[in-house]
Backbone as CSV, one residue per row, in Angstrom:
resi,resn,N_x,N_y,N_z,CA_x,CA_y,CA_z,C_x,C_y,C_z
1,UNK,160.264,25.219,68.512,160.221,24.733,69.890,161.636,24.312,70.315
2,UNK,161.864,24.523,71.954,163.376,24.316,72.139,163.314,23.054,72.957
3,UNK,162.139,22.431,72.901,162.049,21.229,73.527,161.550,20.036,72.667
4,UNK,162.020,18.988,72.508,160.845,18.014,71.963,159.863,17.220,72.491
5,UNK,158.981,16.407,72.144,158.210,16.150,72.742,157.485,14.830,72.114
6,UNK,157.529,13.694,72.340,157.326,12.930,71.482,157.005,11.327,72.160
7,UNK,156.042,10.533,71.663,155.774,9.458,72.686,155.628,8.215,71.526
8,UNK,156.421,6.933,72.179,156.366,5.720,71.491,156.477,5.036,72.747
9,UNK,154.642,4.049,72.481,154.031,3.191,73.340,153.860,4.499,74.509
10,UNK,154.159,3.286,75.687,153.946,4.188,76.848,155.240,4.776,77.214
11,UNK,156.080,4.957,76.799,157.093,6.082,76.950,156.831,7.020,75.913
12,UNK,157.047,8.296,76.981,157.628,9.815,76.390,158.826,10.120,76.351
13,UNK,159.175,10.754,75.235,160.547,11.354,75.193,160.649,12.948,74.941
14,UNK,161.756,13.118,76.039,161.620,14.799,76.045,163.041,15.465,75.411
15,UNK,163.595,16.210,74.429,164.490,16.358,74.157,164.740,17.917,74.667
16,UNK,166.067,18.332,74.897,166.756,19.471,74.956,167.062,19.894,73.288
17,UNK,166.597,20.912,72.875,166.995,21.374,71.437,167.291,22.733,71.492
18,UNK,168.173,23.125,72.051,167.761,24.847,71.463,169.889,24.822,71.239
19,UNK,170.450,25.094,70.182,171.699,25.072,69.387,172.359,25.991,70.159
20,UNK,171.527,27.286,69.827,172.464,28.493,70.186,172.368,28.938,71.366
21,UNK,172.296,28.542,72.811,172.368,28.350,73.526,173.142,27.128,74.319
22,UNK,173.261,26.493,73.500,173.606,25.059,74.073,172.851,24.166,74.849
23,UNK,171.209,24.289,75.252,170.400,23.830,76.077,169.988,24.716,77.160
24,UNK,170.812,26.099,76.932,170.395,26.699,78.883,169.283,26.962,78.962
25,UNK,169.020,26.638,79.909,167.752,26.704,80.278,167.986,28.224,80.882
26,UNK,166.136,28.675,80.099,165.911,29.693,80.230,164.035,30.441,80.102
27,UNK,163.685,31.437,80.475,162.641,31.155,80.738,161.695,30.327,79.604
28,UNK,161.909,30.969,78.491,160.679,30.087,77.469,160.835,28.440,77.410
29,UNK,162.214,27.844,78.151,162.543,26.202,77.391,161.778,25.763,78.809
30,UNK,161.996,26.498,79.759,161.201,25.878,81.401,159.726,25.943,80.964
31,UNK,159.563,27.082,80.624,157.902,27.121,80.549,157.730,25.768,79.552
32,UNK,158.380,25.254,78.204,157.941,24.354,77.686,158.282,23.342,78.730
33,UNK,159.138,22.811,79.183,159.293,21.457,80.487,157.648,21.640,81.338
34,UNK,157.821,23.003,81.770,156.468,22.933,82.507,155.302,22.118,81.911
35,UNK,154.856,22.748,81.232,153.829,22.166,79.653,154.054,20.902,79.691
36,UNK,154.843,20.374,79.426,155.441,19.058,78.836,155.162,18.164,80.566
37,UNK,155.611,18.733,81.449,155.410,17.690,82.516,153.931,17.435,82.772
38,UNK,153.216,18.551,83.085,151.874,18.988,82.706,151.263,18.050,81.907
39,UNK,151.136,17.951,80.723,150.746,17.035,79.988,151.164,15.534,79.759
40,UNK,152.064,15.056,80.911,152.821,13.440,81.197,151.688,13.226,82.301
41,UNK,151.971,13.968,83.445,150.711,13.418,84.124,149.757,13.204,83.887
42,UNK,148.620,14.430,82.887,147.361,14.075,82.700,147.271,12.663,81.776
43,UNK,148.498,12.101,81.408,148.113,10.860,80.337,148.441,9.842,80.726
44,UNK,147.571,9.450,81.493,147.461,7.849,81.931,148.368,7.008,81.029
45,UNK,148.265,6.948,79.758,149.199,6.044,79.115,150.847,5.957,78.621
46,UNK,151.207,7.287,79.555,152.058,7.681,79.773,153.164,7.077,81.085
47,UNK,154.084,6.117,81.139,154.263,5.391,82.180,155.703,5.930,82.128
48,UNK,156.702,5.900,81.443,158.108,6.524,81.651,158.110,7.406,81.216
49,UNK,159.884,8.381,81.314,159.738,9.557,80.499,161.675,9.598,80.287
50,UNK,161.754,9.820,79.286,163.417,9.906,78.906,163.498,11.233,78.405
51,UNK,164.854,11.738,79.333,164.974,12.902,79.301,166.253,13.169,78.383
52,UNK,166.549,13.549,77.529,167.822,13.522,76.573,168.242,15.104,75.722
53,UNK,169.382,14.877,75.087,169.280,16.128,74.373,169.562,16.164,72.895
54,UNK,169.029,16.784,72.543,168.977,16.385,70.909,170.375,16.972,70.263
55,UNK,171.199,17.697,70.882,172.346,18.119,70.145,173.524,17.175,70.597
56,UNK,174.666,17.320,69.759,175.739,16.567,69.554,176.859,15.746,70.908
57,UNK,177.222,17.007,71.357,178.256,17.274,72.013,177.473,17.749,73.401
58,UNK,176.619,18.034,74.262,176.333,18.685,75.477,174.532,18.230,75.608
59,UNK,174.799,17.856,76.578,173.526,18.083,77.444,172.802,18.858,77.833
60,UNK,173.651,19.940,78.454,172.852,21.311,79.206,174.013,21.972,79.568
61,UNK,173.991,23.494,79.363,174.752,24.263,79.863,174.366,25.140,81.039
62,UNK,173.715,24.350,81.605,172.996,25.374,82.680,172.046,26.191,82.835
63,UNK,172.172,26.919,83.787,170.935,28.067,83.400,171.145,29.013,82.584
64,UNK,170.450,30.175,81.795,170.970,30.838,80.944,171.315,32.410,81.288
65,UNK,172.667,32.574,81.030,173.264,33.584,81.860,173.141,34.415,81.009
66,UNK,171.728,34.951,80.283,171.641,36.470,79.499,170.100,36.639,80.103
67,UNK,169.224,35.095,80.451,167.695,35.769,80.610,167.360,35.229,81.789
68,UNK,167.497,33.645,82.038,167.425,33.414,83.923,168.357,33.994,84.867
69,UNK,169.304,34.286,84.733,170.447,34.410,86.005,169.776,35.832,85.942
70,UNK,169.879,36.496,85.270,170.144,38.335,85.622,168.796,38.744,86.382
71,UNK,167.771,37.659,85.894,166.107,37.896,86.545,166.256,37.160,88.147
72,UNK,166.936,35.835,88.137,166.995,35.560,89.515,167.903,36.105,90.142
73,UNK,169.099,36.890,89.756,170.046,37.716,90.633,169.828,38.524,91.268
74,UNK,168.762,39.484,90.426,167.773,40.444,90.434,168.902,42.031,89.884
75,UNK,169.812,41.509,88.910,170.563,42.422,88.013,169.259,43.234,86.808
76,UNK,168.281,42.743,86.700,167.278,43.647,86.025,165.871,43.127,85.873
77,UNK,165.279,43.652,85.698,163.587,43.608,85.843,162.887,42.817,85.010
78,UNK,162.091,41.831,84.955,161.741,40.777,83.852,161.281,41.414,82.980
79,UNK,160.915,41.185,82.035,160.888,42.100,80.348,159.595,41.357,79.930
80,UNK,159.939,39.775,79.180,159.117,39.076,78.385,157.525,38.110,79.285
81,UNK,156.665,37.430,78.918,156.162,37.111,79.925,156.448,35.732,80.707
82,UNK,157.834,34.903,79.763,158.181,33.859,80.435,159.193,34.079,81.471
83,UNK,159.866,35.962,81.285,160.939,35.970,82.597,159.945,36.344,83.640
84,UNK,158.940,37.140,83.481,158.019,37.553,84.246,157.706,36.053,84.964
85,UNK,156.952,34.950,84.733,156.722,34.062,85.283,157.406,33.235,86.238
86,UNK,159.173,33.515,86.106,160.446,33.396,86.891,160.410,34.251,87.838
87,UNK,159.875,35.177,87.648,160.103,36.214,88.760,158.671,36.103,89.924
88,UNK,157.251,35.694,89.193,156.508,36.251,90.116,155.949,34.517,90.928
89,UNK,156.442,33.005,90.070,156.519,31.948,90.753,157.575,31.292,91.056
90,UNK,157.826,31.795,91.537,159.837,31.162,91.548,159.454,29.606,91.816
91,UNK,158.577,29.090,92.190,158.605,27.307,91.932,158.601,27.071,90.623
92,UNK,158.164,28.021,89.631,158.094,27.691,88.570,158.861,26.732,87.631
93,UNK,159.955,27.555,87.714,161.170,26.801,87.169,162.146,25.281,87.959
94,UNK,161.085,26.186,88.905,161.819,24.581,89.892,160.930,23.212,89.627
95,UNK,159.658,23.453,88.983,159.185,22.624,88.890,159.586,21.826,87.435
96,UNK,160.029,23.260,86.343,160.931,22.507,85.218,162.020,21.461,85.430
97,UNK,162.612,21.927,86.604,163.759,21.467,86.528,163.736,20.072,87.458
98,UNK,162.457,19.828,87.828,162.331,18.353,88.908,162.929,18.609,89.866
99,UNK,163.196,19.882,90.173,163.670,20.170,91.669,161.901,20.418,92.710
100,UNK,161.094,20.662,92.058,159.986,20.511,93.288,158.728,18.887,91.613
101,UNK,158.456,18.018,91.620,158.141,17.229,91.132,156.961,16.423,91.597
102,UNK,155.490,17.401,90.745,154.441,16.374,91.161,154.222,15.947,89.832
103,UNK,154.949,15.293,89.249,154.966,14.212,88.310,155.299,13.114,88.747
104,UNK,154.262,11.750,88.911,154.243,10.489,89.502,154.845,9.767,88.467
105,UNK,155.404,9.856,87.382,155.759,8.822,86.471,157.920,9.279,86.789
106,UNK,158.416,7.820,86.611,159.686,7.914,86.456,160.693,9.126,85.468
107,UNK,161.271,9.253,85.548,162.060,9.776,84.084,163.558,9.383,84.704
108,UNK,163.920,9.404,83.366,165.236,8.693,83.144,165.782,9.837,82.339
109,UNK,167.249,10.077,82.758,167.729,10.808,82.420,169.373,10.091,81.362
110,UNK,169.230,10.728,80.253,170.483,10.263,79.211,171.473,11.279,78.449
111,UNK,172.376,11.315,79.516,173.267,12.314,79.907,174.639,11.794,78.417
112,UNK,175.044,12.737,78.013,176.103,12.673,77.284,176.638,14.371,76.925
113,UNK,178.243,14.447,76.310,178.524,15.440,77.096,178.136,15.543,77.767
114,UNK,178.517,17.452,78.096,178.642,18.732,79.011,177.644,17.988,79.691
115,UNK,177.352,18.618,81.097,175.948,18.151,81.918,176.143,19.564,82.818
116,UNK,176.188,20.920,82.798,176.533,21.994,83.618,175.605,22.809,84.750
117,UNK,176.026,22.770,86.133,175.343,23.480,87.536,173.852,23.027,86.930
118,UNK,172.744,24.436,86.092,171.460,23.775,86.561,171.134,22.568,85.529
119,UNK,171.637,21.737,84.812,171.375,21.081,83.699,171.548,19.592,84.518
120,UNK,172.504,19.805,85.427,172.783,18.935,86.463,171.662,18.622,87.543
121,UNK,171.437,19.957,87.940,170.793,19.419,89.280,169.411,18.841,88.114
122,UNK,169.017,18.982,87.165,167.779,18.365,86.743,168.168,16.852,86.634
123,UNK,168.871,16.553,86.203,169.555,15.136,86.579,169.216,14.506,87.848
124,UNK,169.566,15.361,88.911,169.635,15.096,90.276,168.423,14.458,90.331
125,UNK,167.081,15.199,89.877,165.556,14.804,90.436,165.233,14.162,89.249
126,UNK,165.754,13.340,88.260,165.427,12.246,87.673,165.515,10.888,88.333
127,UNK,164.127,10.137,88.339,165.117,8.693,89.010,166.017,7.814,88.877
128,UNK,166.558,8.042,87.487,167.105,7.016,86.946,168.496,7.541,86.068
129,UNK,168.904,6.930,86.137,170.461,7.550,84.859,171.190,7.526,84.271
130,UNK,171.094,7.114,82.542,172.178,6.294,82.059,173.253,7.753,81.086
131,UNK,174.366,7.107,81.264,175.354,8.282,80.789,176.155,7.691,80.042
132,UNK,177.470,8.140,78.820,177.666,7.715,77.879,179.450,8.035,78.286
133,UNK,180.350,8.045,78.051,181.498,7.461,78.904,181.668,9.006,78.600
134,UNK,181.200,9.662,77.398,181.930,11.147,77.257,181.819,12.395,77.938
135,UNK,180.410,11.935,78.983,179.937,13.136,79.798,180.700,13.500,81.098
136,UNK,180.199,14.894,81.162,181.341,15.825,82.251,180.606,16.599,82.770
137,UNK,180.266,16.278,84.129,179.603,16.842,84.843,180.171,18.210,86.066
138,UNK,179.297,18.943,86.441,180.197,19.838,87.142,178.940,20.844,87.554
139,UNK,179.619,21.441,88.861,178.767,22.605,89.521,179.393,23.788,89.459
140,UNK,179.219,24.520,88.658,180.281,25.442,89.083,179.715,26.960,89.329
141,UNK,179.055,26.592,90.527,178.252,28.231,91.288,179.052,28.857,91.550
142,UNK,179.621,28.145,92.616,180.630,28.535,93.115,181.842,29.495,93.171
143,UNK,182.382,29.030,91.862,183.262,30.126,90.975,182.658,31.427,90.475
144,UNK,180.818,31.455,90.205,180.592,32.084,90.490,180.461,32.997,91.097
145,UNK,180.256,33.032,92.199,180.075,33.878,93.176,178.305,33.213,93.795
146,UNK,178.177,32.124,93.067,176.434,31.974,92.966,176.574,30.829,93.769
147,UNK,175.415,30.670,94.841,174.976,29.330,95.165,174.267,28.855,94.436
148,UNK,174.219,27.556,94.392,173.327,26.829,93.711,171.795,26.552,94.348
149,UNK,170.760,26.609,94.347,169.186,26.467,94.692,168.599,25.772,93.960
150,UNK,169.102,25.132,92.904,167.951,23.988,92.032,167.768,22.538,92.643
151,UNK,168.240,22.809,93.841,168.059,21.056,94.747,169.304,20.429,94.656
152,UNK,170.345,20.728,94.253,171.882,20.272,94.687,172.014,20.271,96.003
153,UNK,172.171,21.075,96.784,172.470,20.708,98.487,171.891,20.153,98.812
154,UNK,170.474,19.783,98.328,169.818,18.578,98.905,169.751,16.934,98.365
155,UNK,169.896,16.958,97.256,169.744,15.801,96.446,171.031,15.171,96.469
156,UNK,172.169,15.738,96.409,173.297,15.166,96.439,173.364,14.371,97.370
157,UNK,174.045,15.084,98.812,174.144,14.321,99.586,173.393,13.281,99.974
158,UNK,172.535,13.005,99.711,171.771,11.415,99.600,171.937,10.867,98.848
159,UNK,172.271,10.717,97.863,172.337,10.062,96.042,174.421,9.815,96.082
160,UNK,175.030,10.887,96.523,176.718,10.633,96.343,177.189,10.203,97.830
161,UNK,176.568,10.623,98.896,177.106,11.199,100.637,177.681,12.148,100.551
162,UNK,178.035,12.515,101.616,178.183,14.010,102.267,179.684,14.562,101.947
163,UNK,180.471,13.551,102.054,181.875,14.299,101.560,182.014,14.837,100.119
164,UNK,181.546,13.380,99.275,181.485,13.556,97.750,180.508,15.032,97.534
165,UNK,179.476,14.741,97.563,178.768,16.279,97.565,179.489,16.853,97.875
166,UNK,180.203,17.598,99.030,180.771,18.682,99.103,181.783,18.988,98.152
167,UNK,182.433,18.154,97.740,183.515,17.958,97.224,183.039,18.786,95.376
168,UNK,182.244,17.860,95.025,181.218,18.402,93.742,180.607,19.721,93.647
169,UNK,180.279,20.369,94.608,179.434,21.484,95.249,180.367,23.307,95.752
170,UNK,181.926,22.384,96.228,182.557,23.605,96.585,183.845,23.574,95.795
171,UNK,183.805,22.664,95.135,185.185,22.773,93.993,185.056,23.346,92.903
172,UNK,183.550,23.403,92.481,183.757,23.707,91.272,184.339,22.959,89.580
173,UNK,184.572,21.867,90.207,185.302,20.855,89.415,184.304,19.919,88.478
174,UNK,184.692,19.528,87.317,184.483,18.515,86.607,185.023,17.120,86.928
175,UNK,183.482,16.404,86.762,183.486,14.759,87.129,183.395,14.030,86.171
176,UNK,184.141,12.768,85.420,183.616,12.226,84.838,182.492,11.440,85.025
177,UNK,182.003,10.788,84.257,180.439,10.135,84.443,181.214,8.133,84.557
178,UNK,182.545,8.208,84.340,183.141,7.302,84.532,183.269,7.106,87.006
179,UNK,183.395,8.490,87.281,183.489,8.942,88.249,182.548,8.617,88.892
180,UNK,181.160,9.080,88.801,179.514,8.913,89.167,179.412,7.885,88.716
181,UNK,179.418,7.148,88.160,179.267,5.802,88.165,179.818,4.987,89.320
182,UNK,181.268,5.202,89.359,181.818,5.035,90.553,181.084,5.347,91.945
183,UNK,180.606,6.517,92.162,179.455,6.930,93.489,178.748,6.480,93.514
184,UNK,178.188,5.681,92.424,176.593,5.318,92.481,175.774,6.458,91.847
185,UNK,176.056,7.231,91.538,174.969,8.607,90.947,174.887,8.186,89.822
186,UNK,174.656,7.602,88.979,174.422,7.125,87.434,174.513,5.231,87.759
187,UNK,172.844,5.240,86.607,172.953,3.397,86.787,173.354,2.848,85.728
188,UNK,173.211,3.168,84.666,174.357,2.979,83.559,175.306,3.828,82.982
189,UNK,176.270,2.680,82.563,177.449,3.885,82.087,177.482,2.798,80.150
190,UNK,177.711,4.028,79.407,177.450,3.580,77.900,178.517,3.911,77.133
191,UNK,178.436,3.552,76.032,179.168,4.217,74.728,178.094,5.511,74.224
192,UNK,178.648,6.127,73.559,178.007,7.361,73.236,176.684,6.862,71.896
193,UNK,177.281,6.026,71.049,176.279,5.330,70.261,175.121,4.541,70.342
194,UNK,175.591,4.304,71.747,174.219,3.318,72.455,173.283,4.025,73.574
195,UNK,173.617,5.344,73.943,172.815,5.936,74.904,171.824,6.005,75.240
196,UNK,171.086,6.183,73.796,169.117,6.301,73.863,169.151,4.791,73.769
197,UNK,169.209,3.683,73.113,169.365,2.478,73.085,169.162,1.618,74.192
198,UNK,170.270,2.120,75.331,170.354,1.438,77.025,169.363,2.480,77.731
199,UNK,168.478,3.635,77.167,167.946,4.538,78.435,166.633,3.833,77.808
200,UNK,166.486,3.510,76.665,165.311,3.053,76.084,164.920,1.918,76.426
201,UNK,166.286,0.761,76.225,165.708,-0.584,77.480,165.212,-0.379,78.849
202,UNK,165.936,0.619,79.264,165.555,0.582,80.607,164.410,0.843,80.708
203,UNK,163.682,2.398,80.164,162.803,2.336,80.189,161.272,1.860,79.696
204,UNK,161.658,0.547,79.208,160.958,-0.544,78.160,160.848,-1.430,79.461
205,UNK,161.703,-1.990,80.352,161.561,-2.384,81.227,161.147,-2.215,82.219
206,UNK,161.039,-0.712,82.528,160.478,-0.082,83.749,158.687,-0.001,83.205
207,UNK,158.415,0.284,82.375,156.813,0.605,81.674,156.048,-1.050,81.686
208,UNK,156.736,-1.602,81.525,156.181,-2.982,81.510,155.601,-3.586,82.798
209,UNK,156.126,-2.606,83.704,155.426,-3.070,85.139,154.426,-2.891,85.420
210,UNK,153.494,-2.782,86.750,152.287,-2.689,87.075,152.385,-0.933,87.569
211,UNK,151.961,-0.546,86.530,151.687,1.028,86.100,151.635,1.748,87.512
212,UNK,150.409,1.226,88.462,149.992,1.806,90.058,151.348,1.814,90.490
213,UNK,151.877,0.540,90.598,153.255,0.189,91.479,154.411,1.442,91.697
214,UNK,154.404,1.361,89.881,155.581,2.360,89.740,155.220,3.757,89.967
215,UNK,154.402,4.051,90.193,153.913,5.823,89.997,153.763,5.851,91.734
216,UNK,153.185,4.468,92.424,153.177,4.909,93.723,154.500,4.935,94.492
217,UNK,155.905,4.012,93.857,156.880,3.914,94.450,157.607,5.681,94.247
218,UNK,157.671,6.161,92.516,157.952,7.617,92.489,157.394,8.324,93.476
219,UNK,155.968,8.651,93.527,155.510,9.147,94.793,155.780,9.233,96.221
220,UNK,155.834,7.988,96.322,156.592,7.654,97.808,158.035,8.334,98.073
221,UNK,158.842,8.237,96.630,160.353,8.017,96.865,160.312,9.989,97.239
222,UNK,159.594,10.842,97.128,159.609,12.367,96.969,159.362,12.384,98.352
223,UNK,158.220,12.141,98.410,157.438,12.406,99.546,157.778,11.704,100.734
224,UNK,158.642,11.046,101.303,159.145,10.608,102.608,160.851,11.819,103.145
225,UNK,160.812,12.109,101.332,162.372,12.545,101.909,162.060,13.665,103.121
226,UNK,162.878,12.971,104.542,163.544,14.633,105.185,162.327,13.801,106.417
227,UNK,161.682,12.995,106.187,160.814,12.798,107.275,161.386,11.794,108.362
228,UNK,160.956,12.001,109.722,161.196,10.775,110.878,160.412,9.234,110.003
229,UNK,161.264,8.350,110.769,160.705,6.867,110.319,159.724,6.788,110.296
230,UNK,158.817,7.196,111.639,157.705,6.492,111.699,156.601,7.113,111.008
231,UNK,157.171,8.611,109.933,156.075,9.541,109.174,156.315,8.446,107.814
232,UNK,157.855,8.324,108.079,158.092,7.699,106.122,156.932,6.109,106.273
233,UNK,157.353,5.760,107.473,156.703,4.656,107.151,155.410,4.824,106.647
234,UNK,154.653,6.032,107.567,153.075,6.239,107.482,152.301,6.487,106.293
235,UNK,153.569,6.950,105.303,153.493,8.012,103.857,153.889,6.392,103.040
236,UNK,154.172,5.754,103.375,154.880,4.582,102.204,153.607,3.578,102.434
237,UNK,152.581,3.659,103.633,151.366,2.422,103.944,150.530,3.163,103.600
238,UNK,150.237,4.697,103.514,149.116,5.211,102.961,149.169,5.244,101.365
239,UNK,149.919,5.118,100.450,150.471,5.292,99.384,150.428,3.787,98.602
240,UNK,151.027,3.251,99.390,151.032,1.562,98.879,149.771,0.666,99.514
241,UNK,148.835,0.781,100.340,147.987,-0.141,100.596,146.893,0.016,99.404
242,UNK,146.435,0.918,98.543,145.231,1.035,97.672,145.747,-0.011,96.788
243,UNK,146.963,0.175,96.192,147.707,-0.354,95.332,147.530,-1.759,95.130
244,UNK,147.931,-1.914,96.867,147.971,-3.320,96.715,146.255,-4.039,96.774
245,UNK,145.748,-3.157,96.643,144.138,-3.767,96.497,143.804,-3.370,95.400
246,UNK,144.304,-2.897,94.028,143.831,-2.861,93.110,143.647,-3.918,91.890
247,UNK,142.538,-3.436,90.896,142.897,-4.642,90.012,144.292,-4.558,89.426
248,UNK,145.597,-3.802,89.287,146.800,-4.130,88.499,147.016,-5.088,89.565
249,UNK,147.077,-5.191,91.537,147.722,-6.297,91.250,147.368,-7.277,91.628
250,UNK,145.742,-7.278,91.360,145.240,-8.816,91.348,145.713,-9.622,89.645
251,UNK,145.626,-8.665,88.573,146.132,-8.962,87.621,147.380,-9.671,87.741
252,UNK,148.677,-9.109,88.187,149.489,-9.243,88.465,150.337,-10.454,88.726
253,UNK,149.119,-11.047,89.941,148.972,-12.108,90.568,148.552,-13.264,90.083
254,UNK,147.179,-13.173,89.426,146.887,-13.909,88.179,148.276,-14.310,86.921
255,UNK,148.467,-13.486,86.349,149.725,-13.401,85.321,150.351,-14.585,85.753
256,UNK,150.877,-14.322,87.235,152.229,-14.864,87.457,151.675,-16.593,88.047
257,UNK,150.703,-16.520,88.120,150.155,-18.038,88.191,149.887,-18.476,87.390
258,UNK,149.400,-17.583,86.283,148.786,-18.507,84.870,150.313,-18.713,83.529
259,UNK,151.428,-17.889,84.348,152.450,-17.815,83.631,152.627,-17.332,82.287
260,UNK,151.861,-15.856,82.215,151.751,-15.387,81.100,152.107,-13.623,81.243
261,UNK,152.031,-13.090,80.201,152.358,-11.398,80.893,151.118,-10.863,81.281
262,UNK,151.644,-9.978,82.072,150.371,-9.339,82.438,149.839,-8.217,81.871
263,UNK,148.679,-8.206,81.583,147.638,-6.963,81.234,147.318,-5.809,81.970
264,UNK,148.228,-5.261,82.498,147.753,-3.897,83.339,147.148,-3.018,82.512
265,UNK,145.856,-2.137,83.105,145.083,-1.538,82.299,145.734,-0.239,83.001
């Protein structure tokens, strides 16, 4: 398997593994993300998700320029049945990559090294992001000859603003994560030894909350983007009023009067 897959408490952890590639994503490692997201939602006891990579030196090298690019370029005809599945759902892979995301639970993304064009934009549609001082981020379609479509033109400019995006988007250039930190695009910045360590507090801290809360705020945070006020508002009161009538947060409420933790079921 070129993915891992693995859960302690209510966090999941998802690893990037495939060596000889360097992580690119390609059709069989999407189809496992697919799977893998697939099976976060159906598990209720499933509340975060840390996204990491199990090799040394790199994160992701992008997409993979021998079996995704040549199928989405349309340089040759899908062969196997995971390029086939690139070709005949093109959300498919977008849904690997959290560029289209009906997964209600957080993920946190723990970036060290390389972070490259599509390895990046999966970053982009993580909510969260801790990075390790050695990572180097970069788009580089461009130089391609390729636009980018994994949700970069859109995700950026809200998450960096509009100059910085462009700047990231038509240069072609490498950022440090010392840099994005600086923008605001990454919420921690680490030593390389402590990476899973600080993505693991975080998400120790984020799971500990009132389970509804957090899955309805993810929800919300997708689903308003791009809308007039008075829809976001409509999408953030239809979304959050059940919530707030459920037992997590009468629990909640209780807890914090009886001054003890709370029991969310």
């Amino acid at each position: 398997m070129s993915v891992e897959f693995t859960k302690e408490g209510h966090i999941a952890k998802v690893g990037l593994n495939e060596a000889e590639t360097k992580n690119a994503l390609g059709p069989d490692n999407l189809q496992e993300l697919n799977k893998i997201w697939t099976e976060c939602q159906a598990d209720d006891s499933i509340r975060v998700i840390v996204l990491y990579s199990a090799l040394p030196d790199i994160f992701c090298s992008g997409m993979n320029l021998k079996s995704a690019i040549p199928i989405l370029t349309g340089m040759r005809a899908p062969e196997t049945e995971g390029e086939k599945s690139l070709f005949t759902d093109p959300k498919s892979w977008g849904r690997a990559m959290l560029k289209y995301k009906e997964l209600d639970r957080p993920v946190i993304a723990a970036v060290h090294g390389y972070c490259l064009t599509g390895g990046f934009e999966m970053v982009m549609g993580c909510e969260l992001r801790v990075a390790s001082e050695d990572a180097r981020f970069q788009m580089r379609e461009t130089t391609l000859g390729i636009m980018p479509i994994g949700g970069s033109n859109v995700f950026l400019p809200n998450q960096v603003g509009f100059p910085r995006a462009m700047e990231i988007l038509l240069t072609g250039d490498y950022f440090t994560a010392e840099k994005l930190y600086e923008w605001g695009f990454l919420n921690r910045l680490t030593t390389k030894d402590k990476l899973m360590d600080e993505a693991m507090t975080l998400a120790e801290r984020v799971a500990g909350n009132g389970p509804r809360s957090v899955r309805g705020m993810v929800k919300c945070s997708r689903a308003i983007q791009g809308k007039l006020y008075e829809q976001a508002i409509d999408i953030e009161t239809a979304i959050g009023a059940p919530i707030f009538m459920s037992e997590d947060a009468r629990e909640g409420v209780r807890a914090q009067k009886e001054k003890r933790k709370p029991n969310y079921k």
